[in-house]
PDB file of the backbone (N, CA, C, O) and the ligand in Angstrom, with CONECT records:
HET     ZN  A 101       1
ATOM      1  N   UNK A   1     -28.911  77.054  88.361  1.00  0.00           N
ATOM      2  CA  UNK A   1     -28.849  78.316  89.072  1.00  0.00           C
ATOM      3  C   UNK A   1     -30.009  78.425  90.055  1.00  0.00           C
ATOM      4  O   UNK A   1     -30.919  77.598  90.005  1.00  0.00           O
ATOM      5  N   UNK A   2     -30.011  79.404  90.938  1.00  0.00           N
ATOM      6  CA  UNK A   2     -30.881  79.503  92.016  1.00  0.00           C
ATOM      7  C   UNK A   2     -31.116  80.827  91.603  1.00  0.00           C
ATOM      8  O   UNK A   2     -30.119  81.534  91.455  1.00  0.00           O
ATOM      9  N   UNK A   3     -32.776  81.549  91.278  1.00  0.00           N
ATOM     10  CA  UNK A   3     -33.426  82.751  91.569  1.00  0.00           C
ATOM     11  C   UNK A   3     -34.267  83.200  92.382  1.00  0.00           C
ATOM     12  O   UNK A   3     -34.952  82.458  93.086  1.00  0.00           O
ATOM     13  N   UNK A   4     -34.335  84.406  92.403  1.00  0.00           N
ATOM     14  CA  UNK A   4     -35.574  84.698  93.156  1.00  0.00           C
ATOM     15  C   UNK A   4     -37.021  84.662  92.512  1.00  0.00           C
ATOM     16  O   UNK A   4     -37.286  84.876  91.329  1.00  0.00           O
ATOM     17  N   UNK A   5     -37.859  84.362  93.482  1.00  0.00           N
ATOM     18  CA  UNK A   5     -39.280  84.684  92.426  1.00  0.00           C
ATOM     19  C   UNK A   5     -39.671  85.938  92.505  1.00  0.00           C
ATOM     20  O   UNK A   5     -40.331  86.396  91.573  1.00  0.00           O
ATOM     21  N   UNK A   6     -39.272  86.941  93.895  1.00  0.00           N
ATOM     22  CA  UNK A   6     -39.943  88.331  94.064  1.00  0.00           C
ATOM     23  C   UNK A   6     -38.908  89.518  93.485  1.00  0.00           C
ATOM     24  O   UNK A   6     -39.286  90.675  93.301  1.00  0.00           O
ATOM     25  N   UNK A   7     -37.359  88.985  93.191  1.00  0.00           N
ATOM     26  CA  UNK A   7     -36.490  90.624  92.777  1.00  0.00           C
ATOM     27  C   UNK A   7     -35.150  89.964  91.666  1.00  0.00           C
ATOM     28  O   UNK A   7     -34.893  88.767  91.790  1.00  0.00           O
ATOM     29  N   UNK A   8     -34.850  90.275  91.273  1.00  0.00           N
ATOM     30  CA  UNK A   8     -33.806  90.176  90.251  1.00  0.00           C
ATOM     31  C   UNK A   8     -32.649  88.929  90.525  1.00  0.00           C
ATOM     32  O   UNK A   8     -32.121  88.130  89.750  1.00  0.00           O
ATOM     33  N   UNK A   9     -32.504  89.171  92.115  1.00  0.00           N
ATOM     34  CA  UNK A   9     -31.688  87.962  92.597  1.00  0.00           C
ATOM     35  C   UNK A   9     -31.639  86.886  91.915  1.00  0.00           C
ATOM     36  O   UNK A   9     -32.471  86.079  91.499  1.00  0.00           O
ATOM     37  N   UNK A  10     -30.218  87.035  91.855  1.00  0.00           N
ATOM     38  CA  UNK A  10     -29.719  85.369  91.230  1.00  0.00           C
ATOM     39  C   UNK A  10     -28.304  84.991  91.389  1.00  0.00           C
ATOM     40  O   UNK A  10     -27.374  85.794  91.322  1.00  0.00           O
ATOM     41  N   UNK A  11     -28.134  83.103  91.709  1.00  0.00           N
ATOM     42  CA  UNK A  11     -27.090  82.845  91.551  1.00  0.00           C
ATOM     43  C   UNK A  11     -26.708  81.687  90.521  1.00  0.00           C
ATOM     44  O   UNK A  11     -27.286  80.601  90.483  1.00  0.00           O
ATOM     45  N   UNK A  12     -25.975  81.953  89.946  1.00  0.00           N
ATOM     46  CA  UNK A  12     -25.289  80.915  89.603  1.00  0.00           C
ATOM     47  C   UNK A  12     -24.264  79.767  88.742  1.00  0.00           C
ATOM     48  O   UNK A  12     -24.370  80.860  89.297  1.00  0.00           O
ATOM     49  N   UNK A  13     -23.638  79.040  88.203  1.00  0.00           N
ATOM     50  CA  UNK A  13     -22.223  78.388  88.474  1.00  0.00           C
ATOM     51  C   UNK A  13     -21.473  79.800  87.594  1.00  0.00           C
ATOM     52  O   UNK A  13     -20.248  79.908  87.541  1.00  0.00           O
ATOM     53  N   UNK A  14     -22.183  80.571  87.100  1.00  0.00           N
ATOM     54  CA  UNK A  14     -20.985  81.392  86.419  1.00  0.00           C
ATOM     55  C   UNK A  14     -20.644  82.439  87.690  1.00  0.00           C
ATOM     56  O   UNK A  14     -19.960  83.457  87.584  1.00  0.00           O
ATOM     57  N   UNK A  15     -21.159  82.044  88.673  1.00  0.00           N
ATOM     58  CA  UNK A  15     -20.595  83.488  89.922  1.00  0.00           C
ATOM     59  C   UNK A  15     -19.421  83.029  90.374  1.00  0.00           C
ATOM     60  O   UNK A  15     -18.711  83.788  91.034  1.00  0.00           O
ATOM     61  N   UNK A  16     -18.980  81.606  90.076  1.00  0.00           N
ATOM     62  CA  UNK A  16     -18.097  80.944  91.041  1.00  0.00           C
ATOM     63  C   UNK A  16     -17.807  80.468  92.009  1.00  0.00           C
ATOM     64  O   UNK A  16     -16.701  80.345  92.536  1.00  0.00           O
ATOM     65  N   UNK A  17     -19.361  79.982  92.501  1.00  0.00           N
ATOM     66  CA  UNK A  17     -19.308  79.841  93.442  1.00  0.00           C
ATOM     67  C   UNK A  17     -19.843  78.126  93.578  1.00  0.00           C
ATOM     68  O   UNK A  17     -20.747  77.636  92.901  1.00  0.00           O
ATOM     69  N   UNK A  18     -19.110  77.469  94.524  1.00  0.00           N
ATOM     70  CA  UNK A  18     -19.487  76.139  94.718  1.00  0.00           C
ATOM     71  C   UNK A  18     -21.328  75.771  95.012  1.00  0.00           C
ATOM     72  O   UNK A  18     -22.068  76.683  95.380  1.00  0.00           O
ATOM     73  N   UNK A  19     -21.890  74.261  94.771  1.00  0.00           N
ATOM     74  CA  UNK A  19     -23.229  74.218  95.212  1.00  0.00           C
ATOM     75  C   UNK A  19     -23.417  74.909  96.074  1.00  0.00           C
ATOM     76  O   UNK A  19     -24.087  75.941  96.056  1.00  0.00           O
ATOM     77  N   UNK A  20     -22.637  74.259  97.287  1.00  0.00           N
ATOM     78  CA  UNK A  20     -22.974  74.710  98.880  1.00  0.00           C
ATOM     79  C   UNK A  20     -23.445  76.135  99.001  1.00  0.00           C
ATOM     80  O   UNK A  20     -24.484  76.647  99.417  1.00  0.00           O
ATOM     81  N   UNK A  21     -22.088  76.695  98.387  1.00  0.00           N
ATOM     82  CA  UNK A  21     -22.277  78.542  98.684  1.00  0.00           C
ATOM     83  C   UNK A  21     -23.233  78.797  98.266  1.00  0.00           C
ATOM     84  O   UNK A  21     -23.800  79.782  98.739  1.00  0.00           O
ATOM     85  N   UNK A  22     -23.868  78.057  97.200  1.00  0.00           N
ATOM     86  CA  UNK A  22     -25.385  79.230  96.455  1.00  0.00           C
ATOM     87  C   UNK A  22     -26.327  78.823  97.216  1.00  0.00           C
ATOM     88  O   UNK A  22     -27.331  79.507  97.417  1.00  0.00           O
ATOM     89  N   UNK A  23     -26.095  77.406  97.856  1.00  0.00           N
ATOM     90  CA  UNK A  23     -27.580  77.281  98.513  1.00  0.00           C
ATOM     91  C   UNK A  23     -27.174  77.730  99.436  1.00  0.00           C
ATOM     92  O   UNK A  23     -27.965  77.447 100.336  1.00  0.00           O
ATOM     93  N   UNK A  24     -26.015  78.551  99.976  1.00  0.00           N
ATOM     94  CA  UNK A  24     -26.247  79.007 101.377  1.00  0.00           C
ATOM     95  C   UNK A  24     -26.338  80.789 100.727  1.00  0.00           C
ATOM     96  O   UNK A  24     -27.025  81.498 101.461  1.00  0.00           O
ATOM     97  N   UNK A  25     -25.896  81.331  99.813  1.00  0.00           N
ATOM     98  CA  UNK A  25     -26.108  82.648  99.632  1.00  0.00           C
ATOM     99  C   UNK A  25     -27.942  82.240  99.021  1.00  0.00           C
ATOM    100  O   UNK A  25     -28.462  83.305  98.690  1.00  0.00           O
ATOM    101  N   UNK A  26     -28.451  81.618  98.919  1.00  0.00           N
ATOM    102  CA  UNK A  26     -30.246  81.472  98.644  1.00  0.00           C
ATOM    103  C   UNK A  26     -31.112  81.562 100.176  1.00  0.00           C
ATOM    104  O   UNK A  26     -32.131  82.102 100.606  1.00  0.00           O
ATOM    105  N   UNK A  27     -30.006  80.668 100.683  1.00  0.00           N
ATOM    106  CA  UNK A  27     -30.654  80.974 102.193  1.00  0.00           C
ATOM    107  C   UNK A  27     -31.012  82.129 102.793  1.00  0.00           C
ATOM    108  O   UNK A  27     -32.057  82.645 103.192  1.00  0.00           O
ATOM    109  N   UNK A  28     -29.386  82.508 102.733  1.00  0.00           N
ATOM    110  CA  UNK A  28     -29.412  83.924 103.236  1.00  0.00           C
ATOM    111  C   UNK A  28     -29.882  85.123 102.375  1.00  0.00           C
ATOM    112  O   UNK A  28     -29.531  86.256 102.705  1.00  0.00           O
ATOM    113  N   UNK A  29     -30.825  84.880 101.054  1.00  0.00           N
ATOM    114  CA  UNK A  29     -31.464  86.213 100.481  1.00  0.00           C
ATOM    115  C   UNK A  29     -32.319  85.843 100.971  1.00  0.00           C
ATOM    116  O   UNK A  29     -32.744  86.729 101.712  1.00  0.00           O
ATOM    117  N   UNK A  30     -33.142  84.622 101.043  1.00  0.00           N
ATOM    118  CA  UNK A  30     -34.728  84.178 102.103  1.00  0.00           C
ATOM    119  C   UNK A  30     -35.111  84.773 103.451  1.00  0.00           C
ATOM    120  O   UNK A  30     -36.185  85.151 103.921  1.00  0.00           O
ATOM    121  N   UNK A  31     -33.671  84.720 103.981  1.00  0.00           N
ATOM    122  CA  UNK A  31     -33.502  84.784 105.878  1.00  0.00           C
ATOM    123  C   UNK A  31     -33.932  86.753 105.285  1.00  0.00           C
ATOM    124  O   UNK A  31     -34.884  87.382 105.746  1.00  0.00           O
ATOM    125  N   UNK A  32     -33.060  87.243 104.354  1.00  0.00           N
ATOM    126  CA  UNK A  32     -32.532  88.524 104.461  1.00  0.00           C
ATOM    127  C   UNK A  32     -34.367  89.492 103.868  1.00  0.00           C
ATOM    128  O   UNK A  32     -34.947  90.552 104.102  1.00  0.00           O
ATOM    129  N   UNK A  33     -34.570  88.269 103.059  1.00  0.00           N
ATOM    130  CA  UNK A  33     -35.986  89.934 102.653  1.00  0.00           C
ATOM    131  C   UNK A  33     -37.380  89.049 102.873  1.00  0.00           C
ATOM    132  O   UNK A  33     -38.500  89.553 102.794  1.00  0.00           O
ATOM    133  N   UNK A  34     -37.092  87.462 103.200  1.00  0.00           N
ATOM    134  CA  UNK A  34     -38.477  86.538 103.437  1.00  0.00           C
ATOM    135  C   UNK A  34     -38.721  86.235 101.516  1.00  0.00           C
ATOM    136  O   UNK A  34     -39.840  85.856 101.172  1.00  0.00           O
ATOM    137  N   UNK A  35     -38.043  86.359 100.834  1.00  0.00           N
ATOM    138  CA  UNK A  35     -38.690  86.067  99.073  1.00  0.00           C
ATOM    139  C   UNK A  35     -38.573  84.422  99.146  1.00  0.00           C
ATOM    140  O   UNK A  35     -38.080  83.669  99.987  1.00  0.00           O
ATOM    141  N   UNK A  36     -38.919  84.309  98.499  1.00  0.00           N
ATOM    142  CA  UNK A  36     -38.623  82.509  98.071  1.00  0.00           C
ATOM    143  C   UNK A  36     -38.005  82.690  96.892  1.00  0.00           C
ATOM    144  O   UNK A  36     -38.184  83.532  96.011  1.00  0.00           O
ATOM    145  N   UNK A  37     -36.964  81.443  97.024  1.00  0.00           N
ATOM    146  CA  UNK A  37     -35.788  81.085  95.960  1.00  0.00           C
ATOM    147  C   UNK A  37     -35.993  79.798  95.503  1.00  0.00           C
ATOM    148  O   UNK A  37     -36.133  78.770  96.166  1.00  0.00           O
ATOM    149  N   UNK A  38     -36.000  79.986  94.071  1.00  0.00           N
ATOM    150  CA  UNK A  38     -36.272  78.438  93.157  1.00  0.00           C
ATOM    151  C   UNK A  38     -34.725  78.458  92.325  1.00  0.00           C
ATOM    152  O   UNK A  38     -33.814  79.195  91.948  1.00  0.00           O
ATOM    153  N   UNK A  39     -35.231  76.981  92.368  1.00  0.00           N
ATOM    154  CA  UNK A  39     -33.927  76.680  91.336  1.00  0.00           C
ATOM    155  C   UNK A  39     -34.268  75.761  90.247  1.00  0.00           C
ATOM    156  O   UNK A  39     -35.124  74.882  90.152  1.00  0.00           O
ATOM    157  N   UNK A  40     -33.173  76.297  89.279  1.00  0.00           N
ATOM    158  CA  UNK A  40     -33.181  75.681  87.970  1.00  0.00           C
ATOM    159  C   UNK A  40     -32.155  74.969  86.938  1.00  0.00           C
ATOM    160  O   UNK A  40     -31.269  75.569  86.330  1.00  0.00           O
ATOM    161  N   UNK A  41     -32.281  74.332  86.897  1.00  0.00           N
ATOM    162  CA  UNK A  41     -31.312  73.258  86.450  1.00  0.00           C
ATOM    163  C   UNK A  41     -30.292  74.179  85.606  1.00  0.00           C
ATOM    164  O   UNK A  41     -29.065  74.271  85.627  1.00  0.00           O
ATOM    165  N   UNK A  42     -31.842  75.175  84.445  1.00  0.00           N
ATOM    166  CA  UNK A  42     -30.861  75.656  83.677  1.00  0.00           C
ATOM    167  C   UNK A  42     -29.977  76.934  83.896  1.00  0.00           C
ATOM    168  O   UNK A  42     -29.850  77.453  85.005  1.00  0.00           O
ATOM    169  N   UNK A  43     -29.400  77.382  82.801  1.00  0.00           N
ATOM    170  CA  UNK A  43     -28.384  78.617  82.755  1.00  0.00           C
ATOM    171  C   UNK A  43     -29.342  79.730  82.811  1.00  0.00           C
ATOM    172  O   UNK A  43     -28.919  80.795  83.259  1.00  0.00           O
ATOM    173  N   UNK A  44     -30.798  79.640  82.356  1.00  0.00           N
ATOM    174  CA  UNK A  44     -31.061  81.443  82.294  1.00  0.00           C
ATOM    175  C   UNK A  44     -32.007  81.598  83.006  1.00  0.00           C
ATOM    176  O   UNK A  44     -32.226  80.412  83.256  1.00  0.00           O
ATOM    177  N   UNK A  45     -32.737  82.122  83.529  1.00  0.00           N
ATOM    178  CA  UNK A  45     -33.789  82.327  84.381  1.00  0.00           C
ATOM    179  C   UNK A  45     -34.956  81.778  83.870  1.00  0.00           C
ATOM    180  O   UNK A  45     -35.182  82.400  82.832  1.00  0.00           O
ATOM    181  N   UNK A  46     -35.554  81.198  83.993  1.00  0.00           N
ATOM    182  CA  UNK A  46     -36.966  80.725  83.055  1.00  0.00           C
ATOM    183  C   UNK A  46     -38.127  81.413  83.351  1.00  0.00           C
ATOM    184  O   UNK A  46     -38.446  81.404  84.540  1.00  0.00           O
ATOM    185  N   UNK A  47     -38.868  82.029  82.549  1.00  0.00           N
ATOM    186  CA  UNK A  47     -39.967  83.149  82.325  1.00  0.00           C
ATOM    187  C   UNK A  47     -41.264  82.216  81.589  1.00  0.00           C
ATOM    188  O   UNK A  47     -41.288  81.230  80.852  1.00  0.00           O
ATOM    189  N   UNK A  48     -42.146  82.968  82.123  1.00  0.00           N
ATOM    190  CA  UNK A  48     -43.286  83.047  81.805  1.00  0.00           C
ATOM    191  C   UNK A  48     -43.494  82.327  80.065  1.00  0.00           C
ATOM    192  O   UNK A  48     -43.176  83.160  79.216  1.00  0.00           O
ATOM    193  N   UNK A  49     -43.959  80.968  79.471  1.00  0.00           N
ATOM    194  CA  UNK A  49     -43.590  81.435  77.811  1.00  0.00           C
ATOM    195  C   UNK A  49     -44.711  82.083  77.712  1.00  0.00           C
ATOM    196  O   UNK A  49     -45.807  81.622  78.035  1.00  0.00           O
ATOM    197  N   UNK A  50     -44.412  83.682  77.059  1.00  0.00           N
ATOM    198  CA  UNK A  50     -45.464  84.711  76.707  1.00  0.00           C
ATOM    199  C   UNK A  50     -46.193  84.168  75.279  1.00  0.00           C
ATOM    200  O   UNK A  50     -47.309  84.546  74.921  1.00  0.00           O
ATOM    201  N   UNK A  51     -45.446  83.319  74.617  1.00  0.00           N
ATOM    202  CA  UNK A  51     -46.232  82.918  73.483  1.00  0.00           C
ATOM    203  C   UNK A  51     -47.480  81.551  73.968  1.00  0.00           C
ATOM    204  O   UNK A  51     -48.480  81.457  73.256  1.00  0.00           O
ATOM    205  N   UNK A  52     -47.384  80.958  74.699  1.00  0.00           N
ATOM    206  CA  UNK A  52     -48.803  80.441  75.224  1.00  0.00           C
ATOM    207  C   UNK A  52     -49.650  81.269  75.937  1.00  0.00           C
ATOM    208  O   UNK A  52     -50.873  81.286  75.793  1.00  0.00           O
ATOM    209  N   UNK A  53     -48.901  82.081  76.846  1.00  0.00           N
ATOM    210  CA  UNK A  53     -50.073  82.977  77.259  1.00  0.00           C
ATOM    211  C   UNK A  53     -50.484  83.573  76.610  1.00  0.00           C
ATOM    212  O   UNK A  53     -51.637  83.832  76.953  1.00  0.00           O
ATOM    213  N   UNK A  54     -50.058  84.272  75.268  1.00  0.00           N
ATOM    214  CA  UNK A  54     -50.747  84.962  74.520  1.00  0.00           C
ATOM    215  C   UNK A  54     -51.751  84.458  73.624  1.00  0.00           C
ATOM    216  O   UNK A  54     -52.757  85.050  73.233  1.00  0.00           O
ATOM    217  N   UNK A  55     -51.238  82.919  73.253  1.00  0.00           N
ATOM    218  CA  UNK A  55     -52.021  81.910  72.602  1.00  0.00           C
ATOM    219  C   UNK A  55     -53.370  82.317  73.768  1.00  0.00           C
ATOM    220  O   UNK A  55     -54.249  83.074  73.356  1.00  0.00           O
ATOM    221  N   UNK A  56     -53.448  81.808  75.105  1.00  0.00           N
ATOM    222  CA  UNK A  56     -54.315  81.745  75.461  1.00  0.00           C
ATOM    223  C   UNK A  56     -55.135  82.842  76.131  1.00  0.00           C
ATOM    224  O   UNK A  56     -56.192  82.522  76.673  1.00  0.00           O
ATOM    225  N   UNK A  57     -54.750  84.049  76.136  1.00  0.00           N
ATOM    226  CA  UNK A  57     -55.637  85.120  76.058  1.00  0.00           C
ATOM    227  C   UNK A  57     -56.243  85.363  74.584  1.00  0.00           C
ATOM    228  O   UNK A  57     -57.408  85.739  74.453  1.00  0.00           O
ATOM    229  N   UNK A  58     -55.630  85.193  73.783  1.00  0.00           N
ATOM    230  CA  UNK A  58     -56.634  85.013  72.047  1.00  0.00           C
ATOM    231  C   UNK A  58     -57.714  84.222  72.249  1.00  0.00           C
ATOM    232  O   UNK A  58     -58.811  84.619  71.855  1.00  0.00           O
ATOM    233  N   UNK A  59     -57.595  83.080  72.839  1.00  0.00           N
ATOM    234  CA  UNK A  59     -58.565  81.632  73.042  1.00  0.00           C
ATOM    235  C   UNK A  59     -59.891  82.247  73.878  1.00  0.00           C
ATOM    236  O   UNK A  59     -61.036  81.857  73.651  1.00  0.00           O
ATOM    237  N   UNK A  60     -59.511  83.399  75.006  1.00  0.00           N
ATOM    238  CA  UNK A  60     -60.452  83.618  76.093  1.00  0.00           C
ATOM    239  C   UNK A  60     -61.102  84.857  75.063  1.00  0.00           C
ATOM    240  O   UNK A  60     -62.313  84.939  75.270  1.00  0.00           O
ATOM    241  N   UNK A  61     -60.689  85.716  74.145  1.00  0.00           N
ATOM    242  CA  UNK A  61     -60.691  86.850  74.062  1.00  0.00           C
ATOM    243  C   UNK A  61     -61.805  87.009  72.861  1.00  0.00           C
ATOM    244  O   UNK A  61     -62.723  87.819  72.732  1.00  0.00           O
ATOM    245  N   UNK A  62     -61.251  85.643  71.819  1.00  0.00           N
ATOM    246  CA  UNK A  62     -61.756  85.760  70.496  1.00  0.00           C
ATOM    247  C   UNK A  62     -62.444  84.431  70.085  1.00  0.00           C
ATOM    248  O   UNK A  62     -62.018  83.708  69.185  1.00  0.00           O
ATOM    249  N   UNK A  63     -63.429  84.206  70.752  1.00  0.00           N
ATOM    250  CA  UNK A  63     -64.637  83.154  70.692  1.00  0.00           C
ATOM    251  C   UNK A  63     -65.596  83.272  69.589  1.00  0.00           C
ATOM    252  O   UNK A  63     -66.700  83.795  69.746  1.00  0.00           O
ATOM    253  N   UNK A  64     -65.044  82.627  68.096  1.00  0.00           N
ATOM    254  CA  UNK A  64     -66.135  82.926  67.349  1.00  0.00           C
ATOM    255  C   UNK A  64     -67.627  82.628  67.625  1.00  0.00           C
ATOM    256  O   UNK A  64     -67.867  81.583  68.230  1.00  0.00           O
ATOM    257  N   UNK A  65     -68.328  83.167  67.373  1.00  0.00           N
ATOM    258  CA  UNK A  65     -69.723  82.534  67.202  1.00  0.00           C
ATOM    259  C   UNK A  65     -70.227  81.592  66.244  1.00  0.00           C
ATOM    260  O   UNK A  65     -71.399  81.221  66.302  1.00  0.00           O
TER     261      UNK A  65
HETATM  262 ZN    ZN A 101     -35.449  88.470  96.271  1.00  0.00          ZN2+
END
């Protein structure tokens, strides 16, 4: 699938739409608000994993002595 990194935008194979069309409807959300569009192999949007970041704000946070 193809997302956006700046708004909710997203496409993909479950919209029905062929490669071509998504990389041309990615184009045209780029042309349309300037966001940048990544793509991802997989099915769901891929996020942040909050469980390492949280690992690693503990690490910065809680420095025994
Ligand atoms: Zn966008």
């Amino acid at each position: 699938m193809k997302y956006c990194l700046h708004c909710d935008w997203s496409v993909g194979e479950s919209d029905g739409l062929t490669a071509t069309e998504r990389s041309r409807e990615a184009l045209e959300h780029h042309v349309e608000t300037g966001h940048a569009v990544d793509s991802s192999e997989s099915m769901v949007r891929p996020d942040v994993p909050s469980l390492a970041a949280s690992t690693l704000v503990a690490d910065l946070l809680g420095s025994p002595e």
